[in-house]
C-alpha positions as CSV (number, residue, x, y, z in Angstrom):
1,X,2.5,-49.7,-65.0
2,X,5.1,-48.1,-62.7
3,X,3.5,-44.5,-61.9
4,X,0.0,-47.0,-60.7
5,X,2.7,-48.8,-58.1
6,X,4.6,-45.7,-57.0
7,X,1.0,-44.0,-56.7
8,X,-0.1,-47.3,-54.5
9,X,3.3,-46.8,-52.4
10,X,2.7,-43.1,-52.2
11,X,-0.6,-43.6,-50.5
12,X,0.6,-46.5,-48.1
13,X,3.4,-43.8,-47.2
14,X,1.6,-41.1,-46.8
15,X,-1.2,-43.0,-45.0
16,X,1.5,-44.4,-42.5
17,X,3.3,-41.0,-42.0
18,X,-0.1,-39.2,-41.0
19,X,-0.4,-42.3,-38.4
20,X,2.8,-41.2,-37.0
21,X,2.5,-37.3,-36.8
22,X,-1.0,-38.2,-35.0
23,X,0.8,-40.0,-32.7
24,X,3.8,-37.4,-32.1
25,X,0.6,-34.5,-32.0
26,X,-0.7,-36.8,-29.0
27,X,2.3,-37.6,-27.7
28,X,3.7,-34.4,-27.5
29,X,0.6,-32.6,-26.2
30,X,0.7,-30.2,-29.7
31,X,-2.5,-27.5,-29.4
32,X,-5.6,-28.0,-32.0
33,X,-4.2,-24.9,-33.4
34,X,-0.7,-25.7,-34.6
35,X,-1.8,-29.7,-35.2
36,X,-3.2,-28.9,-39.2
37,X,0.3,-26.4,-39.6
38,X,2.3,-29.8,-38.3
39,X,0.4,-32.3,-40.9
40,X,0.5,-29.8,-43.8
41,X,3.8,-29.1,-43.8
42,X,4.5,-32.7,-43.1
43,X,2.3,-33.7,-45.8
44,X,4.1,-30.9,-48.2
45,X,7.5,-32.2,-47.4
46,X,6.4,-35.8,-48.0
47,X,4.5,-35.4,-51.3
48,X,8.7,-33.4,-52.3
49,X,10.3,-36.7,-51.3
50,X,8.1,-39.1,-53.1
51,X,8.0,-36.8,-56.2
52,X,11.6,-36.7,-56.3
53,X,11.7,-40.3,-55.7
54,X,9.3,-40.8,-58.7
55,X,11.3,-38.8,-61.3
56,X,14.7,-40.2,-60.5
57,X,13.2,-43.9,-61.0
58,X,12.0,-42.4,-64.1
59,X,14.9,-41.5,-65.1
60,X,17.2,-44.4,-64.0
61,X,14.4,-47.5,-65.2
């Protein structure tokens, strides 16, 4: 039951945090070019945090 609500909050994070780097690629007038380096190394970074996230609640519930 909790890995299908960490997944739901994954998405919803993930989903929000692509909202923001489209609007900081925008914002700050980022080229095309470098805009898919800026989301997948967002994205990589992300998907770290909420993996780390998920094995320490493992480990502490």
């Amino acid at each position: 039951m909790l890995i299908y609500i960490f997944i739901l909050f994954a998405c919803f994070i993930l989903f929000n945090i692509n909202k923001m780097t489209n609007s900081l690629c925008l914002q700050k007038e980022i080229p095309e070019e470098k805009q898919a380096t800026v989301f997948h190394t967002i994205n990589i970074l992300v998907t770290i945090l909420l993996i780390s996230s998920y094995v320490e609640l493992l480990f502490t519930v």
